[in-house]
C-alpha positions as CSV (number, residue, x, y, z in Angstrom):
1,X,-17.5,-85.1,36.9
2,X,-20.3,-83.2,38.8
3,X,-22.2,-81.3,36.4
4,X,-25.2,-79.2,36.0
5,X,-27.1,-79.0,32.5
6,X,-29.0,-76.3,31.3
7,X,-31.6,-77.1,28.4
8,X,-35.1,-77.1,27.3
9,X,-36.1,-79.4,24.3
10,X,-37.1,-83.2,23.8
11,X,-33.8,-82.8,21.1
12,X,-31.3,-82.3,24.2
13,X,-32.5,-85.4,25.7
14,X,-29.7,-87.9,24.0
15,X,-26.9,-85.9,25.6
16,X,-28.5,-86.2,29.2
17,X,-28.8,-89.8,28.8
18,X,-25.5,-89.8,28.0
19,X,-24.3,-88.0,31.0
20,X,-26.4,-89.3,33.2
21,X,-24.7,-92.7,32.7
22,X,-21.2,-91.5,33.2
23,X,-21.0,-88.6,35.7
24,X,-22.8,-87.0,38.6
25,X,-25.9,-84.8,37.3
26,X,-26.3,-82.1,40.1
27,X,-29.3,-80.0,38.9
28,X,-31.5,-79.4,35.5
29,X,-31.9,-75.5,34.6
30,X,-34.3,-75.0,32.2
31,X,-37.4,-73.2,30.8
32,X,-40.3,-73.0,33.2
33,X,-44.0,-74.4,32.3
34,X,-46.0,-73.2,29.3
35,X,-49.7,-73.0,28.6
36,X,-50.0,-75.6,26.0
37,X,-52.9,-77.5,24.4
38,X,-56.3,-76.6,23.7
39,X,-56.7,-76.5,27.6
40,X,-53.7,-74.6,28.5
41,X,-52.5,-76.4,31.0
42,X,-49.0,-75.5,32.2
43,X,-46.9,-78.3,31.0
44,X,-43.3,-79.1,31.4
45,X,-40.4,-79.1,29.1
46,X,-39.0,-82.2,27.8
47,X,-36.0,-81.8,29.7
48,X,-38.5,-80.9,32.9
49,X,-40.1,-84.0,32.7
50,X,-36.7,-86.2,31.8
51,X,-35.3,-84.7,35.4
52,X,-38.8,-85.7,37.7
53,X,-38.7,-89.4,36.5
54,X,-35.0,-89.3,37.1
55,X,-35.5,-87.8,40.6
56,X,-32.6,-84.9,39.5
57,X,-33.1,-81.9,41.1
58,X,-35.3,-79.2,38.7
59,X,-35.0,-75.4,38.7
60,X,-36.7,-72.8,36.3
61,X,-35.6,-69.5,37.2
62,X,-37.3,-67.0,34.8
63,X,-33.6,-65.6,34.8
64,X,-30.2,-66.2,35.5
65,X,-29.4,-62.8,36.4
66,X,-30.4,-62.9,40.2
67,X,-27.7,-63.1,42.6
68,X,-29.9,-65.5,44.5
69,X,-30.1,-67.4,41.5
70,X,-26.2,-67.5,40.7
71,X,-25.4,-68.0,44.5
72,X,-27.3,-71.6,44.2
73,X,-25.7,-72.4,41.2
74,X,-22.1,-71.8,42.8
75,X,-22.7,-73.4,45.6
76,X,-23.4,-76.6,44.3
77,X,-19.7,-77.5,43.7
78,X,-20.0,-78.3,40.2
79,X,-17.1,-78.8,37.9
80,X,-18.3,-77.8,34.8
81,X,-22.2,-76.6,33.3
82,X,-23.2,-78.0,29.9
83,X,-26.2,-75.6,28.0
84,X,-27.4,-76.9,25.1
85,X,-30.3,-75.1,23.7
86,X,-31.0,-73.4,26.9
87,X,-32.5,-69.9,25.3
88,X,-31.7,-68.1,28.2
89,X,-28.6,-65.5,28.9
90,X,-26.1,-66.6,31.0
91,X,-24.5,-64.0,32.6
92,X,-20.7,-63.9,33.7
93,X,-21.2,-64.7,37.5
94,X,-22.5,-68.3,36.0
95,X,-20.2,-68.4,33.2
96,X,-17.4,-68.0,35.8
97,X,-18.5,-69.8,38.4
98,X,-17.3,-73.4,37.5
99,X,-14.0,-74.7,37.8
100,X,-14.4,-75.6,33.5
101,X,-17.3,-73.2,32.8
102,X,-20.2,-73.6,30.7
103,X,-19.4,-75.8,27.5
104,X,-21.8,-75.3,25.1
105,X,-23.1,-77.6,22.0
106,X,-23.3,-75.2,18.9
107,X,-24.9,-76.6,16.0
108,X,-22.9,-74.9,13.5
109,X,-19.6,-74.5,12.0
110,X,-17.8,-71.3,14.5
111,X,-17.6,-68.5,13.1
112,X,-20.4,-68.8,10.6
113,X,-24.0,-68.7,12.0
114,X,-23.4,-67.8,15.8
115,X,-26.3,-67.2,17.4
116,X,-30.1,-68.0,18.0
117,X,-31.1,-70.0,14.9
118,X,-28.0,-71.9,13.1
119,X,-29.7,-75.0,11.5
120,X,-32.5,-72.7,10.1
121,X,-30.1,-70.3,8.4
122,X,-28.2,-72.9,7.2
123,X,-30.3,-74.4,5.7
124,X,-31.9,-71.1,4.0
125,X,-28.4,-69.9,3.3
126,X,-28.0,-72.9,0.7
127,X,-24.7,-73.9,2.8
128,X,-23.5,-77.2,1.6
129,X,-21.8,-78.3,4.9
130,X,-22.8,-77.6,8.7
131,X,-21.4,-79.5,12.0
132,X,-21.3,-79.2,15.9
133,X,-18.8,-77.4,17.6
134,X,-18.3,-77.8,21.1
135,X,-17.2,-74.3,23.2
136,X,-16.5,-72.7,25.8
137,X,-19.2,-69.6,26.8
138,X,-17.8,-66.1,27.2
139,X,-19.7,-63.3,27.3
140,X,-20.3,-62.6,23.8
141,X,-22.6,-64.5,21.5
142,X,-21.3,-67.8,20.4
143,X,-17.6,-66.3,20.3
144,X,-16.1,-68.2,23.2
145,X,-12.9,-70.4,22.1
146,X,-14.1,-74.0,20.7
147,X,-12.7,-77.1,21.9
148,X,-13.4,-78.9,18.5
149,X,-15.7,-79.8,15.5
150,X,-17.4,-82.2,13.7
151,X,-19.1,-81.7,10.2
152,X,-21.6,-83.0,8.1
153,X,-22.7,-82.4,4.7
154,X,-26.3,-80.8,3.9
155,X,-28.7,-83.0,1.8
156,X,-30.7,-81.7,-0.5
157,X,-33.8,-82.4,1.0
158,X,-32.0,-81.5,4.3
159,X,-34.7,-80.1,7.2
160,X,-33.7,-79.1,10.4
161,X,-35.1,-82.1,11.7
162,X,-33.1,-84.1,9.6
163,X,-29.8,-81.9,10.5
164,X,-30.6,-82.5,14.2
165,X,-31.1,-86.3,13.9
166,X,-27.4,-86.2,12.4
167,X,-25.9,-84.1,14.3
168,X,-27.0,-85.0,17.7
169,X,-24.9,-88.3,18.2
170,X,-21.5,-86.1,17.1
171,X,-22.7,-83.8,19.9
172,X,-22.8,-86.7,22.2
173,X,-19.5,-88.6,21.5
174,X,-17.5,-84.8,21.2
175,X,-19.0,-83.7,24.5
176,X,-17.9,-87.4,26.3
177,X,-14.7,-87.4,25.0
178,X,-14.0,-84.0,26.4
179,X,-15.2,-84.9,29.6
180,X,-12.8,-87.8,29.3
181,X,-9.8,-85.7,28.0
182,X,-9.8,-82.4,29.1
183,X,-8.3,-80.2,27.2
184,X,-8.1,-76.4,27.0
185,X,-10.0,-74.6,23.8
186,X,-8.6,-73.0,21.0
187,X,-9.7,-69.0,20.3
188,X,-11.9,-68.6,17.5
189,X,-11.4,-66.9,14.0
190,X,-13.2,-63.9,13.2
191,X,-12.7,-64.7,9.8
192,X,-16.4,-65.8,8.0
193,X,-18.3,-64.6,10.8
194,X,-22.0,-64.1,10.8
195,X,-25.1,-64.4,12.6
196,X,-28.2,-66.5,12.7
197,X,-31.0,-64.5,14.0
198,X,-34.1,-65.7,15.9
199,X,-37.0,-67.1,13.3
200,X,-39.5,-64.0,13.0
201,X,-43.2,-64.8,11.9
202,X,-43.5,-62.2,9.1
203,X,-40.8,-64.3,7.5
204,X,-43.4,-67.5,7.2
205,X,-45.2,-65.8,4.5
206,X,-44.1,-66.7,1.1
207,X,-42.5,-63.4,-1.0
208,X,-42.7,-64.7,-4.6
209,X,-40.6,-62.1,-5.6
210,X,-37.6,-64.6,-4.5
211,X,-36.1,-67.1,-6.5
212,X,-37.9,-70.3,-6.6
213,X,-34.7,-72.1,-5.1
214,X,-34.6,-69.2,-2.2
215,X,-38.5,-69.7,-1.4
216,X,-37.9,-74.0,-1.6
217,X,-34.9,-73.7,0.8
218,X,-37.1,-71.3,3.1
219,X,-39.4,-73.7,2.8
220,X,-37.8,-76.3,4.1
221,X,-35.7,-74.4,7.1
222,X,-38.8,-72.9,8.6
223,X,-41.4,-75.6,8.2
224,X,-43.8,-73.2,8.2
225,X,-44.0,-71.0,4.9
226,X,-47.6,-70.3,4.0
227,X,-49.8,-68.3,1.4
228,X,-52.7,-67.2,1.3
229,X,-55.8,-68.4,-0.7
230,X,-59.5,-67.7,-0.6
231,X,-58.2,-65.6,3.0
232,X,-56.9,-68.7,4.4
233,X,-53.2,-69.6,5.3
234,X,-52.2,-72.6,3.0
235,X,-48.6,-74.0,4.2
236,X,-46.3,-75.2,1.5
237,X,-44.3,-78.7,3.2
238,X,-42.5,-79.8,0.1
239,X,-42.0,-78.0,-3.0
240,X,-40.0,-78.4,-6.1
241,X,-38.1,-76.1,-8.3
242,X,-38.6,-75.9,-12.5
243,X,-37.3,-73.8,-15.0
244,X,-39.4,-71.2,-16.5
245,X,-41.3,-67.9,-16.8
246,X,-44.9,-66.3,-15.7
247,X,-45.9,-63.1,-13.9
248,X,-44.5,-63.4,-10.0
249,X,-46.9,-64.9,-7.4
250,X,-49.1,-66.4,-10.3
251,X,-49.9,-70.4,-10.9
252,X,-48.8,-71.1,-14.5
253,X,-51.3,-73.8,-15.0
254,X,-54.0,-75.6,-13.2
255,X,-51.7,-77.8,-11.0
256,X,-49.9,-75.3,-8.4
257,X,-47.1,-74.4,-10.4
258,X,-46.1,-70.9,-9.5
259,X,-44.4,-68.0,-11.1
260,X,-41.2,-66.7,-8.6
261,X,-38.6,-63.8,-9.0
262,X,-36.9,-66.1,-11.1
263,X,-38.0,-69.6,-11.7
264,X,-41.2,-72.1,-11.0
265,X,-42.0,-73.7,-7.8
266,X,-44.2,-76.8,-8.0
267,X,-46.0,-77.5,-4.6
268,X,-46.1,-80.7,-3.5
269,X,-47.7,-81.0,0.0
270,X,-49.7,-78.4,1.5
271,X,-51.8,-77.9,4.3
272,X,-54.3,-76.1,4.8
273,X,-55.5,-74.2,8.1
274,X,-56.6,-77.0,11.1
275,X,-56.7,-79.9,8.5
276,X,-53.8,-82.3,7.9
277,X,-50.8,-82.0,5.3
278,X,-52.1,-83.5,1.5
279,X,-50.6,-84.1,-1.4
280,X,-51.1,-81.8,-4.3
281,X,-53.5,-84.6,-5.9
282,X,-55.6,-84.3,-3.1
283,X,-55.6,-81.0,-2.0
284,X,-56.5,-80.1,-5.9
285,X,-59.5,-82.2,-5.7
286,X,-61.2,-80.2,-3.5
287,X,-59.7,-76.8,-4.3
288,X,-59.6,-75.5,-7.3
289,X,-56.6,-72.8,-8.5
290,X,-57.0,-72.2,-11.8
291,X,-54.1,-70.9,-14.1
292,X,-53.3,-67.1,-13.8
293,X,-54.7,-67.6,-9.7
294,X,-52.9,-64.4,-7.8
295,X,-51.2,-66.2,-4.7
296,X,-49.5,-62.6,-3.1
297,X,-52.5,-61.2,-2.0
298,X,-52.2,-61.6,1.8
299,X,-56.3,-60.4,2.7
């Protein structure tokens, strides 16, 4: 087929390989440069930079909504678009425009957790099972009519890392085999429908007033939870949870154990602001937070 992939990410990367070895790759879409680095400097997307060294046409419109924009796309005779974690509407003159529209890898079990953050509020939602499913875009978010899908079970240590790095190669042999077999979707169930919304910052600081299973599991889908100590962000990596009692947002003892809604979280690894992740070990031997240490002060 002659297709045109919209995408952004280094995580996307597998499925253009995989296309790129079977069917005709018209154009890229995705994200334009970003300041990045201590210097700044514009720098490409992963996808960006996968296009230039395979000498496939590039574009980063700052929207799809032009009609400029949507007249290019059209006329490029493509047979279907694939978007994959392109972050970026796609309105119904692009939706509409191929002969197979826009298929769309969704990292999540359709219905449940459409929208801009799936693996993350899966992951905080304590689900015990995720998947890909492959659809077709309409013009409402993530309701479109799925071709099929694949699950997985969540681990208990599961990160969205870790959920990627399994899902990704279900994404690329559902996607191939579609392209193979064509076949028309199937409507989705509003039945069990919710919605994943966009990571926020305010929610990386650490409310101890949440179970200590809710704070580990937030802890582990954002990769960035963080309190504060002496006035200086402290991230939590790993942390573990133990039975017991104390007043909330308190250390119980001398070795980071600390007092939550309703249970004890023990940190594990922590890191503190422009130095790299420690163990608890080490981070304790050159900070000391004594028993009864008030960890929900946020000044």
């Amino acid at each position: 087929m002659k297709l045109i992939f919209m995408g952004t990410p280094a995580f996307t990367l597998p499925v253009l390989e995989a296309l790129s070895k079977k069917h005709e790759l018209l154009a890229i879409y995705t994200r334009a440069p970003k300041p990045a680095g201590h210097g700044m400097k514009l720098t490409k997307s992963a996808v960006h930079e996968w296009g230039d060294a395979h000498n496939i046409p590039v574009y980063t419109p700052a929207t799809l909504k032009e009609e400029l924009v949507q007249k290019e796309i059209a006329d490029m005779g493509a047979d279907a678009i694939i978007v994959y974690a392109y972050a970026m509407m796609i309105p119904t003159a692009v939706l509409n425009c191929t002969p197979k529209g826009c298929i769309n890898i969704h990292p999540s079990l359709l219905p449940r957790w459409r929208g801009a953050a799936p693996m993350v509020r899966t992951i905080q939602a304590g689900d015990n099972e995720t998947g890909v499913s492959l659809m077709r875009l309409d013009e409402g978010w993530d309701t479109g009519p799925v071709f099929g899908q694949e699950k997985v079970a969540i681990a208990p240590d599961e990160t969205p890392e870790s959920l990627r790095d399994k899902l990704n190669p279900l994404a690329v042999d559902m996607l191939m085999n579609l392209l193979d077999n064509f076949y028309e979707p199937t409507p989705q169930s509003e039945m069990g429908a919710c919605y994943a919304p966009k990571v926020e910052k305010t929610e990386f600081l650490i409310d101890w007033s949440l179970t200590a299973s809710q704070i580990e599991r937030n802890i582990r889908a954002f990769e960035k939870c963080y309190f504060i100590l002496n006035g200086k962000r402290v991230k939590v990596l790993k942390a573990k949870v133990l039975d017991g009692t104390g007043a909330t947002g308190t250390t119980i003892d001398d070795k980071l154990q600390v007092a939550c809604g309703k249970g004890i979280l023990d940190l594990e690894i922590l890191q503190k602001e422009g130095k790299n992740s420690t163990s608890k070990h080490d981070f304790l031997l050159g900070t000391k937070v004594p028993k009864g240490t008030n960890l929900c002060a946020i000044n």
